[in-house]
N, C-alpha and C positions, 0 to 999 in steps of 0.2 A: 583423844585426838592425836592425832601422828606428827612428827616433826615437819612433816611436805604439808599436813594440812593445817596449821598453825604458821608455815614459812604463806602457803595461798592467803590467809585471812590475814596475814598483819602485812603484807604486799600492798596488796587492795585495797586495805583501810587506808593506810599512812601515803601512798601517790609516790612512794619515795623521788622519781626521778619524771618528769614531764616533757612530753613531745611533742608536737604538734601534727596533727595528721594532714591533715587538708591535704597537702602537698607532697606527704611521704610517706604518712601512713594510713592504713585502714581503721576504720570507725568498728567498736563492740569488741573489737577481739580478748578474749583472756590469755593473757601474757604471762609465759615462766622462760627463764633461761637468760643472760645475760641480762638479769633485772626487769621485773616487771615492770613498763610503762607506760604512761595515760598519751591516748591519742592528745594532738594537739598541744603538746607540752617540752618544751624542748629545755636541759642542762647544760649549760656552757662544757664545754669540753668529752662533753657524750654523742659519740657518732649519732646524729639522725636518725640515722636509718631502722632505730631500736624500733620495735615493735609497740603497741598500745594495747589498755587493758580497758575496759570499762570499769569503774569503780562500780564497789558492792554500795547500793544506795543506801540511804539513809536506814537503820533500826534493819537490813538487810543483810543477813548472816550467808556465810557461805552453805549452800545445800537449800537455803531458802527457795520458797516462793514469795510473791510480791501479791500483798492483796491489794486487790482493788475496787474501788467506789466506781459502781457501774455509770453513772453522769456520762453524758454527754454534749460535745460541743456543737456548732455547728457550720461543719464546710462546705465545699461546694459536693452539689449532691453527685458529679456525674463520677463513671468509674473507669480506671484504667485499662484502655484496650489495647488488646494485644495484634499483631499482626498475622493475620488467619494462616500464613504461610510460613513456618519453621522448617526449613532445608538445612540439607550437609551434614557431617558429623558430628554425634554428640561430644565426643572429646577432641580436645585442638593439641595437637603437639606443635610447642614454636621453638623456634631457632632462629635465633636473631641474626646470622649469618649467613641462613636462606632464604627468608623475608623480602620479597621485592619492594625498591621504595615509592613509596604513592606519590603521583601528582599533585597530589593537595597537603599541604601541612594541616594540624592542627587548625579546628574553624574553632576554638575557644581557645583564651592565654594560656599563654606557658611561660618558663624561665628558661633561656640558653645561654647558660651560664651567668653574667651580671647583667643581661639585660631581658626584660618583659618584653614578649612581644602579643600585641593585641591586634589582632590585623592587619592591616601596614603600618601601623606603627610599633616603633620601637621606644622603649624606654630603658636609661642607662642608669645601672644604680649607683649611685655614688656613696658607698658606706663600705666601713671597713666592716669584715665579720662573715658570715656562712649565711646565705640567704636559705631559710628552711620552710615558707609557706608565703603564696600569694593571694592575691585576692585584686582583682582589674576592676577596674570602674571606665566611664566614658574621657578619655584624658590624662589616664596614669592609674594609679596602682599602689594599691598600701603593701607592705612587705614583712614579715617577721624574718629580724636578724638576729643571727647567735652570737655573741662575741664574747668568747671568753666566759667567766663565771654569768652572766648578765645577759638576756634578751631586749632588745627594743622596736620599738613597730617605727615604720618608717614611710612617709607619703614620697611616693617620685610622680615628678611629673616633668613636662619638657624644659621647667625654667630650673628643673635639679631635682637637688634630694633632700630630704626634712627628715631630723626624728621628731617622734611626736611622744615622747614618754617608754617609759617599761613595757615592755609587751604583758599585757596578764591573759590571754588566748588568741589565739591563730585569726587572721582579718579571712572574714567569708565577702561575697558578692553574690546579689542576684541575680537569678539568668539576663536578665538583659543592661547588666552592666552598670543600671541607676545609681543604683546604691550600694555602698559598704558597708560592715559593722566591725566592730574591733574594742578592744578594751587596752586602758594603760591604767599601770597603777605607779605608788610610790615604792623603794626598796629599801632594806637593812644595809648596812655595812657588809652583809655577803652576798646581795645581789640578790635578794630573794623580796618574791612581792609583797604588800605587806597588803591585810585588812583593808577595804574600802576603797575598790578599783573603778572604774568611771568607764561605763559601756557608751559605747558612739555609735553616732548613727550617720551616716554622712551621705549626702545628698549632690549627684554628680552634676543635674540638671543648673543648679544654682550655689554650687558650690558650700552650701550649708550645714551646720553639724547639729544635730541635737544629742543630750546627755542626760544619764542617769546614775546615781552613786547605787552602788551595792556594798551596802556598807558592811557585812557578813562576812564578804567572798576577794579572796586573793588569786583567784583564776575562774573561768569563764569559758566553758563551750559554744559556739554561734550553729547551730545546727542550718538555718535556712535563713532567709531575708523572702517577704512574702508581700507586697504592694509595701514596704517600709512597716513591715511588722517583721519583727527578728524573735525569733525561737532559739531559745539558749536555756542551758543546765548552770547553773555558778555552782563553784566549788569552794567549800569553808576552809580555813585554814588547817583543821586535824585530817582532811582527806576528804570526806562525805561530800556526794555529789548528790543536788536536789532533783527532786522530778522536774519534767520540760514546762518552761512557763513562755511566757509569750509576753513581747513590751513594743506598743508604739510611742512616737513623740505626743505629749500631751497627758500620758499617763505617767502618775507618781511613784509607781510603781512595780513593777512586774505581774504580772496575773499567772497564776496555774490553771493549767486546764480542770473541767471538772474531773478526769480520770489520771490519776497517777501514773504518768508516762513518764518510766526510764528508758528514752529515747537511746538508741544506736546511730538510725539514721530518719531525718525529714526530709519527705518528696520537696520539690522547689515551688510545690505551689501548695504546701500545706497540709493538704489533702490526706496521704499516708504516711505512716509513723512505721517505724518498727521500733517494739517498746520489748525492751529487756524482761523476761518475766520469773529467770531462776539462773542462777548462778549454782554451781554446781562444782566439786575438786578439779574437773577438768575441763570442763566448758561450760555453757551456759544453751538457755533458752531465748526465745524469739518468739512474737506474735507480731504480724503485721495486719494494721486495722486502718479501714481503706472509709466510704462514704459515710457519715454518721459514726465514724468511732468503730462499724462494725468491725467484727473480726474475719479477716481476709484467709489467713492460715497459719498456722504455725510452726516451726521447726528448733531442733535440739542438735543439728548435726552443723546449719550454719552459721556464723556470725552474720548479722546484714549490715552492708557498709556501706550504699548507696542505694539511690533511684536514677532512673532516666528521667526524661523531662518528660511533666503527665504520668510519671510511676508507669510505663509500661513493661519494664525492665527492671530488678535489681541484682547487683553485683553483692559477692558474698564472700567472704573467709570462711576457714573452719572453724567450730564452735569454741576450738580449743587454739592456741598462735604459743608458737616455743621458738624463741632465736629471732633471728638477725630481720628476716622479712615475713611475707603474708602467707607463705607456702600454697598450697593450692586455691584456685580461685572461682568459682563457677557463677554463669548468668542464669537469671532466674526471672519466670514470669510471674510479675509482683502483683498478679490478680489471682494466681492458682497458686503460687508457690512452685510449679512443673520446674526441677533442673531442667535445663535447654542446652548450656555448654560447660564442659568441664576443663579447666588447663591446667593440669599439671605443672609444678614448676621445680621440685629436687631431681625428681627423678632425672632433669631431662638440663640439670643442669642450670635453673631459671633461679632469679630472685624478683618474684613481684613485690613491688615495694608500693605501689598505689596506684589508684584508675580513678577515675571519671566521668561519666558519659557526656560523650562529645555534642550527642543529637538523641534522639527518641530511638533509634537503633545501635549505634555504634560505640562500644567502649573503648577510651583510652586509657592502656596499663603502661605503666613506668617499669621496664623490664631490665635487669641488671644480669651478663653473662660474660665471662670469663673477663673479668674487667672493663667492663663496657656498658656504656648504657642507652635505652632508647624509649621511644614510646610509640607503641605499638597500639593501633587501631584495628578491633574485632567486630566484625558486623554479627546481633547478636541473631538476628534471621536468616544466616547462611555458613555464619561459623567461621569467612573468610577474614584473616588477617593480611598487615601488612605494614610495614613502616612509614610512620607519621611523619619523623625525620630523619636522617640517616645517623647511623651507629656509632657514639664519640667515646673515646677511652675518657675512665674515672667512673665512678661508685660513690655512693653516701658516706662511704668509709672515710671519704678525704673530703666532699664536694661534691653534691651528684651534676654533672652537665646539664640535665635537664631535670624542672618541676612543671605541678599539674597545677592549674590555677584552682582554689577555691571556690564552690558555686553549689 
């Protein structure tokens, strides 16, 4: 084994350094160069903007495959369609300084700068620290804040601001805003979470929480929130992340699906996975399994770091992420796997740092260029771009101006 492939396998095991994605980063990518790091994980005093790794799963060596118990669960049967009409250019070159600004802002939450905004409303965060990932509910907004050696998760709403504990993973929200999930744990004297973190489930309608101890796990992935069923990986304190399991209020304990899914990324309504299936010195693999579990397609060249809503669409990294952002980024039809748009972002001068989809056709990227930042809305059926909101000096290097909300 070589010095680079013994530096990849004890990266990956150990999680050295944690970010959170949601808001900054992209979901599966494998990370070298400025320290490998896990989506959704953030280190006091470690620029953001660092890149994420998927952890090599459990008894899951590097160059491995990932076997699997064919089992199945079961979803909703119907399957993601695509829009019959794909126009324009397969590659998009942006330039944030040619980009006309749209009429519409962002139709889901963002952060411009310390305050949330969710539609007409606005929320003001009042904490000190680096706001690095959101997550909106109906009436305010849980927040992951960095401060210093120490993360904490933090409720705002319009009577102010709360912490509610250690942050031990990034606060997600379901498409339609009901509900949040988030985890807090206890820490050591150096700010690090300890064994036996407390997953929440929070309930916008009646302002209610339900909770569950994992008493194993000192960080926590929230993959999706699904009628108040939350899809999460925990992570054990020597690094190893479990396969995707599934927990509503009521049960004692979390469930794994029948098939051992090292999940990247879940549709928002359950439905499609894209489950990690080989890690490799320089990238990884993908299979995305859509009705019944089946197998939709699979690829070795992307990372996949989202769906659209209904999985008509997924957004994807390269298989392989070195440095500071996501470097190229392409939309992908998450029923064939067909690239649809490719964007370039070194070449052309770009740092995409994270997207989201806004609607069933539109992505929002978080686009950083000659010290500036924006978020740019790509329609993924025409290829056309445009500014969400207009172009603010700053970078994740100090504070990015704007975040993507979790969802």
């Amino acid at each position: 084994m070589t010095d680079l492939d013994q530096d990849l396998k004890q990266s990956l095991a150990t999680q050295a350094s944690r970010v959170p994605q949601g808001s900054d980063l992209g979901r599966g990518a494998i990370v070298r160069g400025r320290g490998i790091r896990r989506r959704r994980r953030v280190v006091g005093g470690v620029a953001f903007a660092a890149l994420v790794a998927i952890a090599v799963p459990v008894g899951l060596e590097v160059g491995d495959s990932v076997s699997r118990n064919d089992g199945q669960v079961a979803p909703a049967t119907t399957g993601p369609t695509t829009p019959t009409e794909i126009t324009g250019p397969r590659q998009v070159n942006l330039d944030l300084t040619a980009l006309p600004l749209a009429d519409e802002p962002p139709q889901i939450p963002y952060v411009e700068g310390q305050t949330v905004v969710v539609g007409d409303e606005r929320y003001n965060v009042d904490a000190t620290g680096d706001l690095k990932a959101v997550a909106a509910f109906d009436g305010g907004a849980h927040l992951f804040v960095s401060r210093g050696s120490t993360a904490e998760l933090v409720r705002v709403t319009p009577e102010g601001s709360e912490v509610l504990g250690a942050a031990a993973g990034t606060p997600i929200a379901s498409a339609d805003l009901r509900w949040n999930a988030y985890a807090i744990g206890d820490v050591d004297k150096f700010g690090n979470v300890l064994r036996g973190i407390t997953l929440t489930l929070f309930d916008s309608q009646d302002g209610s929480t339900s909770e569950i101890n994992l008493p194993a796990a000192n960080y926590v992935d929230i993959y999706a929130l699904v009628d108040g069923t939350v899809y999460l990986r925990p992570h054990s304190s020597d690094g190893t992340e479990l396969p995707l399991q599934t927990w509503a209020p009521g049960q004692e304990a979390p469930s794994y699906l029948p098939t051992n899914y090292y999940a990247s990324a879940v549709s928002d309504d359950g439905r499609v996975i894209a489950d990690m299936t080989k890690v490799t010195d320089f990238g990884s693999c993908t299979e995305v399994r859509g009705s019944g579990r089946s197998s939709l397609w699979q690829t070795c060249a992307q990372s996949i770091l989202g769906f659209s809503p209904g999985a008509v669409f997924a957004w994807a990294g390269p298989a392989y992420l070195d440095g500071y952002s996501l470097g190229d980024i392409v939309i992908i039809d998450a029923q064939t796997g067909d690239v649809i748009r490719r964007l370039p972002s070194f070449d052309n001068g770009l740092d995409f740092m994270d997207a989201t989809f806004e609607d069933s056709d539109h992505l929002l990227i978080r686009v950083e260029q000659g010290g500036q930042t924006a978020l740019v809305r790509c329609a993924a059926s025409t290829g056309q771009c445009e500014l969400a909101v207009p172009v603010a000096d700053g970078t994740s290097e100090l504070g990015s101006p704007y975040l993507l909300s979790n969802r």
